[in-house]
C-alpha positions in Angstrom: 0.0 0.0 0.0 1.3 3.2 -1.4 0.1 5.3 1.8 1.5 3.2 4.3 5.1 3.1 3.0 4.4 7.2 2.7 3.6 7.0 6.2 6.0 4.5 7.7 9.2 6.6 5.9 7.8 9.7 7.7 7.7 8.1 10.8 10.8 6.8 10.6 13.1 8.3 8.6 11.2 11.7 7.0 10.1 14.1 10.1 8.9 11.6 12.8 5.6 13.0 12.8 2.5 11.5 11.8 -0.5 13.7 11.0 -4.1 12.3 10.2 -7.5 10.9 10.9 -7.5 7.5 8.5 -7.6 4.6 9.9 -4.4 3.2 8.8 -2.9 6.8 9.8 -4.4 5.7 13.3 -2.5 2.5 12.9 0.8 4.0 12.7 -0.1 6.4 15.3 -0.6 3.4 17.7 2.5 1.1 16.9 5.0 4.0 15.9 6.8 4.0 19.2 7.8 0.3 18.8 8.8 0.7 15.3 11.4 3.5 16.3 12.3 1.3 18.9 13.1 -2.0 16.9 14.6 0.9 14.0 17.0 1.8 16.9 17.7 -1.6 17.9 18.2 -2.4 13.7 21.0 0.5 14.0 22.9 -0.3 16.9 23.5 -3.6 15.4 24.5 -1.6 12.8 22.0 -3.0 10.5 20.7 0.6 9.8 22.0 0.8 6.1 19.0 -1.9 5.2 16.2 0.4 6.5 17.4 4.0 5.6 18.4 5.3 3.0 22.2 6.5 2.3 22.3 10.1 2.7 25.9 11.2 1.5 27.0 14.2 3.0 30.0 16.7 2.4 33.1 15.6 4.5 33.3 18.7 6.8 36.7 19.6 8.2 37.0 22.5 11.1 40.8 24.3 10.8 41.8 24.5 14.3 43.1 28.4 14.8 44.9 27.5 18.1 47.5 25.4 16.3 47.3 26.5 12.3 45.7 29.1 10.6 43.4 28.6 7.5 46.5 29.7 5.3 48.3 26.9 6.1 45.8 24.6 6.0 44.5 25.3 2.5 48.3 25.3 1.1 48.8 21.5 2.7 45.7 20.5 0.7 46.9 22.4 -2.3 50.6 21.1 -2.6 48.1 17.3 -2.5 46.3 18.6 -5.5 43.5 20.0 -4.2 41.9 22.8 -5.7 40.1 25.3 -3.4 36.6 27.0 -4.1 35.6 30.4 -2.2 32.4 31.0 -1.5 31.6 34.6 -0.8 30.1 35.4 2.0 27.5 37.6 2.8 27.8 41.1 4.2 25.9 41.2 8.0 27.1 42.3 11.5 28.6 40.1 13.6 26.5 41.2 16.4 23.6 38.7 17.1 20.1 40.7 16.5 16.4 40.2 16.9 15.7 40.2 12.8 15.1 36.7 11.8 14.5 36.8 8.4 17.5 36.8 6.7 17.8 36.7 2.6 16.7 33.7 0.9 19.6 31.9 -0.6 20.7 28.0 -1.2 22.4 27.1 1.7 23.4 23.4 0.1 27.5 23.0 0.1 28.3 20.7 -2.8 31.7 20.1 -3.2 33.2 19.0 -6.9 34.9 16.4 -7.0 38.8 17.4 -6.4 37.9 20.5 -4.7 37.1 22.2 -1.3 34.6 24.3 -0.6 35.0 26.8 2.2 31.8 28.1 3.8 29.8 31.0 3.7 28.5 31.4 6.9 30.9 29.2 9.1 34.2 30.7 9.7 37.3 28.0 9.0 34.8 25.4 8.2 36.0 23.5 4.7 33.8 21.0 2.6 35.7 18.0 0.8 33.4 15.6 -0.9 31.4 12.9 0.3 33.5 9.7 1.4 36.4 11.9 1.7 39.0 10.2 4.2 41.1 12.2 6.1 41.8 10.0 9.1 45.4 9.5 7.7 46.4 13.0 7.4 49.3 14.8 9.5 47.3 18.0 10.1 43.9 15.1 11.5 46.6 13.5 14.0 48.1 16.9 15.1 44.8 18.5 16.4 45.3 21.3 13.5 42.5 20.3 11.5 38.8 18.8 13.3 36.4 17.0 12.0 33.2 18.6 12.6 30.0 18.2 11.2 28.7 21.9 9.5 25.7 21.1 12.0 28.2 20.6 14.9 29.5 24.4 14.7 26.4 25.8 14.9 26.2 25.9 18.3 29.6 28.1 19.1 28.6 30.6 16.1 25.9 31.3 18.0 27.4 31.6 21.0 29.5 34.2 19.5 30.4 37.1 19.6 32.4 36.5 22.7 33.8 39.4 24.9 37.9 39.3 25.4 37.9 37.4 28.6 35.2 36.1 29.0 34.6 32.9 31.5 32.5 30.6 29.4 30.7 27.0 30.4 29.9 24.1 28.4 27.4 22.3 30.2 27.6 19.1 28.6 31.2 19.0 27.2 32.1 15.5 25.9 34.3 14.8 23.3 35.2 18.1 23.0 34.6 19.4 19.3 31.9 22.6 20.7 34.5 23.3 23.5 37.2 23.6 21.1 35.2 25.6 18.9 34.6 28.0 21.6 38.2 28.0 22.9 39.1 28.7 19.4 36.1 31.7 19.0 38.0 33.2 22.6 41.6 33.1 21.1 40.3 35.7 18.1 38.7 37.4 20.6 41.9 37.7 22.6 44.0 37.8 19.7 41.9 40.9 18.4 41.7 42.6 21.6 45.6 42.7 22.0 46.1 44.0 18.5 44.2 46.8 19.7 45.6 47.5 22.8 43.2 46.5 25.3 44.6 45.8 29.0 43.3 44.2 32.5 40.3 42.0 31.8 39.9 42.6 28.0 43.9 41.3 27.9 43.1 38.2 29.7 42.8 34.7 27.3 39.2 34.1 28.8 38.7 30.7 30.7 36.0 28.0 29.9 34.5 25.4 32.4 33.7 21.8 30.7 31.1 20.0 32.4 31.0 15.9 31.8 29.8 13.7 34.4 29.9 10.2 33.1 33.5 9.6 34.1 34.6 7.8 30.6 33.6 10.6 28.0 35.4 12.9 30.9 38.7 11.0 29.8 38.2 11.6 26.5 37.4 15.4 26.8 40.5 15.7 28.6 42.5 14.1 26.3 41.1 15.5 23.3 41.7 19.3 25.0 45.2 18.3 25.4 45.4 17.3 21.1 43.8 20.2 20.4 46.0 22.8 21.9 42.9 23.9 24.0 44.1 23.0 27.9 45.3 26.1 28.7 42.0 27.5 28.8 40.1 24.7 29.0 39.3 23.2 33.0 37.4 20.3 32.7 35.1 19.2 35.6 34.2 15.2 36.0 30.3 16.3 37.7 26.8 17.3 36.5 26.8 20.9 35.9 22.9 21.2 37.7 24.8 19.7 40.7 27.1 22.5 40.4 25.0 25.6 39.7 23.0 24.8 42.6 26.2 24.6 45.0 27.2 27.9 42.9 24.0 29.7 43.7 24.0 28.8 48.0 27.4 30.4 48.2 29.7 27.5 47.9 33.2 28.8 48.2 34.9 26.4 45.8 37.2 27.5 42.9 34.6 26.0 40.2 31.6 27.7 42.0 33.0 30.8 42.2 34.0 30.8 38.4 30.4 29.9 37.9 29.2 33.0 39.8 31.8 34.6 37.2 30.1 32.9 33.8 28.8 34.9 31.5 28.2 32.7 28.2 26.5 29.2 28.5 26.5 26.2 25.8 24.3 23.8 26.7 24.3 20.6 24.2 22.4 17.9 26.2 21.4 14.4 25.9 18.5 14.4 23.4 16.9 11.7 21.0 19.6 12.2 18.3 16.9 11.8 15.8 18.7 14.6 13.4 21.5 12.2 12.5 21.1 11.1 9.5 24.1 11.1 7.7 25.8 8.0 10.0 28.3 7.3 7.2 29.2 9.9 5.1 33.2 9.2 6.2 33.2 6.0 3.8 32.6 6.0 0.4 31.7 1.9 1.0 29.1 3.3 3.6 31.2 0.9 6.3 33.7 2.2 8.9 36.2 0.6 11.0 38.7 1.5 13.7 39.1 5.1 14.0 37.0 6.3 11.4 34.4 4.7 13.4 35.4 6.2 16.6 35.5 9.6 14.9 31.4 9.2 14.3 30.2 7.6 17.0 31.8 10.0 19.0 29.2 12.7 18.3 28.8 15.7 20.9 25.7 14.5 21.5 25.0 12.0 23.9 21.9 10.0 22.2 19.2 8.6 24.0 16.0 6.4 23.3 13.8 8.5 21.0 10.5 7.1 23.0 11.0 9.1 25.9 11.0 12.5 24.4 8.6 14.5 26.8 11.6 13.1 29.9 14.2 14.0 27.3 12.6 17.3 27.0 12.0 18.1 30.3 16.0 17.4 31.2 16.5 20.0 28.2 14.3 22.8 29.8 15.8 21.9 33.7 19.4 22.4 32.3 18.8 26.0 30.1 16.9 27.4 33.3 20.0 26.3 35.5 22.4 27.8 32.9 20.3 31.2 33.3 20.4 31.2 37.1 23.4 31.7 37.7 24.1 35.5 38.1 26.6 36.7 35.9 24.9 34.6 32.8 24.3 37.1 30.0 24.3 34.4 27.0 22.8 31.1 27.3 22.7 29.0 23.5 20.4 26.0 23.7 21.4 22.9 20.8 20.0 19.3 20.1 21.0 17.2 16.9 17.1 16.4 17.0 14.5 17.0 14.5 12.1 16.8 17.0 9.8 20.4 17.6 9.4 18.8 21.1 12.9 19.3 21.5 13.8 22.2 20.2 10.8 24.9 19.8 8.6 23.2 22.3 11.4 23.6 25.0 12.1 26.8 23.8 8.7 28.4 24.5 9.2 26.5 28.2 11.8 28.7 29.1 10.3 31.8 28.5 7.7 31.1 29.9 9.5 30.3 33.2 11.7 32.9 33.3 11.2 36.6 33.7 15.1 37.6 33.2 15.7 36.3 29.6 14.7 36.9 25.9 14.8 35.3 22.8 17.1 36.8 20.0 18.0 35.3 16.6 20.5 32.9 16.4 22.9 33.1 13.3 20.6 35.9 11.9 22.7 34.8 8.2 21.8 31.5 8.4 18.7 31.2 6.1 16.8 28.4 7.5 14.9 28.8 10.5 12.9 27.3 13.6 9.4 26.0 12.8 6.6 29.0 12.2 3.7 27.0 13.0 5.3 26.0 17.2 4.8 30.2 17.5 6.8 34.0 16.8 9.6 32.1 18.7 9.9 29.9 16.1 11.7 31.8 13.4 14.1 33.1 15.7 15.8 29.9 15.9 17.6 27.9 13.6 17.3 24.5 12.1 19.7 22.5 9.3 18.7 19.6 7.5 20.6 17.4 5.0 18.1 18.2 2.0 18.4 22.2 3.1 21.8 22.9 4.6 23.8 19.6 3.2 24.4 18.6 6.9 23.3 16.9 9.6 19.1 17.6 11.4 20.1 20.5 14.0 18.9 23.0 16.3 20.2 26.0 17.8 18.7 28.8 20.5 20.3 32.2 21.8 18.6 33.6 25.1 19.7 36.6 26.3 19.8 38.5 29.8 17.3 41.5 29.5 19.5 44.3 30.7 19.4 45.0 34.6 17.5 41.6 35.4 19.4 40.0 38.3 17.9 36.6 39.2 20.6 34.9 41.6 17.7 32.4 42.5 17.3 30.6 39.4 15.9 33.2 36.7 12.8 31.2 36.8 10.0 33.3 37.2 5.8 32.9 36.9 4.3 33.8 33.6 7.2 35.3 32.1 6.0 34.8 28.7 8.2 35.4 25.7 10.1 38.4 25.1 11.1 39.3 21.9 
């Protein structure tokens, strides 16, 4: 039956929702929880590639400023016979702003075969073409080139601009690709500020704090701050960042809660039903990985949970954005998920302003062309979203709150009926 395979891809593999009053639509409905479940089971067994279809995606590769420069980086892969495409950028302020509808443009990154592409919107971000392998390469092993989904850095460009100096937490930190992207956004800033004189705080390299509880992916953060160049600025903490807002807030007198009373930008990148991943081997032009190329992947910032329990999922994901804004000095709070889910992502978002009477919404990436879902509310288009059929990358989702001047809420920044503020 033509309508249930239409209904079945959309439930699985198209946008998870399923909209209707026919009986077979009713069907679905009832049994779709079990089919994602026994989809999810499929993949972990790595038996995805029989029940989704193969999405090839540009090979994204991240130049890692705090060891190289782009320079550098594009001669190496010149002098190997690549050729190098510029893609010119459009003119906008850096500065993060309320207007949400910028100019309609394609927003796909196709790289020709032989060539990189670098990107219009994401500083130091380069495209190679699908299946490209760059596990072997010097620059890959030596922490001066990262590979990042485009998705991936959405997060930090939001996050951005970042004062000189500035104390900076990433909630949920592990492995380490967002934290490095920040470190890396704080060294320009530094860099900049230096050439132009600046002195006490503005002079300073910034610090950030790198939350990861689960005590294996804290390992890896550590170690992968330490390949990076990025451990200088870079403290990681082996705890649950809640736990240690709320110490923060009663007056703790610890070194990590007092740079928490100090924070002024917040990622936070939690746990969340991964369902935006589409792309799960766009490293291998066979569409199999092995050994480190596997590692690489799997090693996702997101930490990816069973997509049946989205309303607990989502609940976490409002908790930890409230506890990022309670803390006193928080002016900038970015809120990400890899999920495709409006439950997630513009659903949560309308939570938190509705609890809190110290933040408002501002665009996020104002040049970045697609944007949150219209129908969840006038929050919606203030976010941002990325797709592999619209943005050649991976399902994403990206939030900037910010502090509306002279609100102080050292209790939380959770309020009654705050509403959104725009």
């Amino acid at each position: 039956d033509k309508l249930l395979l239409v209904l079945l891809y959309e439930a699985l593999l198209g946008s998870r929702r399923v909209r209707g009053t026919a009986p077979l639509v009713d069907i679905v409905k009832r049994n779709k929880a079990n089919l994602q479940k026994t989809l999810a089971e499929k993949r972990k067994k790595g038996q995805a590639a029989a029940y989704a279809e193969k999405i090839r995606l540009p090979r994204y590769v991240r130049v890692n400023v705090r060891k190289t420069n782009m320079e550098s980086v594009l001669q190496s892969f010149q002098l190997k016979g690549w050729n190098v495409k510029t893609v010119p950028s459009e003119k906008s302020s850096k500065k993060q702003t309320a207007d949400a509808a910028p100019a309609k443009k394609n927003n796909m990154v196709e790289p020709p075969k032989g060539t990189i592409v670098m990107d219009s919107i994401i500083k130091n971000l380069l495209a190679f073409p699908a299946g490209t392998s760059l596990f072997a390469d010097r620059m890959f092993h030596g922490g001066e080139i990262i590979l990042q989904d485009r998705s991936s850095c959405l997060s930090a460009v939001a996050l951005d601009p970042l004062p000189p100096g500035a104390i900076c937490v990433d909630t949920c930190a592990a492995p380490g690709n967002k934290t490095s992207h920040v470190a890396a956004l704080l060294y320009e800033a530094h860099s900049q500020a230096l050439l132009e004189g600046a002195t006490g705080k503005e002079a300073k390299k910034g610090q950030i704090l790198a939350f990861e509880r689960d005590k294996v992916r804290e390992s890896v953060l550590r170690k992968q701050m330490v390949k990076l160049g990025c451990n200088d600025v870079v403290e990681v903490h082996g705890q649950d960042f809640s736990d240690a807002a709320r110490r923060a807030i009663a007056g703790d007198t610890s070194s990590t809660s007092s740079l928490l009373r100090e924070a002024s930008h917040f990622l936070v990148d939690p746990s969340c039903s991964g369902s935006g991943l589409v792309a799960q081997y766009h490293g291998s032009s066979s569409g199999v990985q092995t050994g480190e190329e596997e590692k690489e992947e799997q090693s996702h910032e997101h930490d990816e949970q069973d997509g049946n329990n989205i309303a607990s999922l989502a609940a976490e994901q409002v908790k930890l954005v409230l506890d990022a804004m309670s803390l006193p000095k928080a002016e900038v709070v970015v809120y990400s998920t890899c999920s495709v889910h409006q439950e997630e992502n513009e659903d949560v978002v309308a939570k938190v302003l509705q609890a809190t009477r110290s933040f408002k919404q501002v665009a996020a990436i104002p040049s970045w062309p697609h944007r949150g879902l219209a129908t969840a509310g006038p929050h919606g288009p203030l976010c941002v979203r990325a797709s592999h059929d619209k943005d050649s990358t991976n399902g994403f989702f990206v939030a900037r709150f910010e502090r509306i001047r002279g609100e102080v809420d050292g209790k939380g920044g959770a309020g009654q009926g705050g509403g959104e503020k725009k």
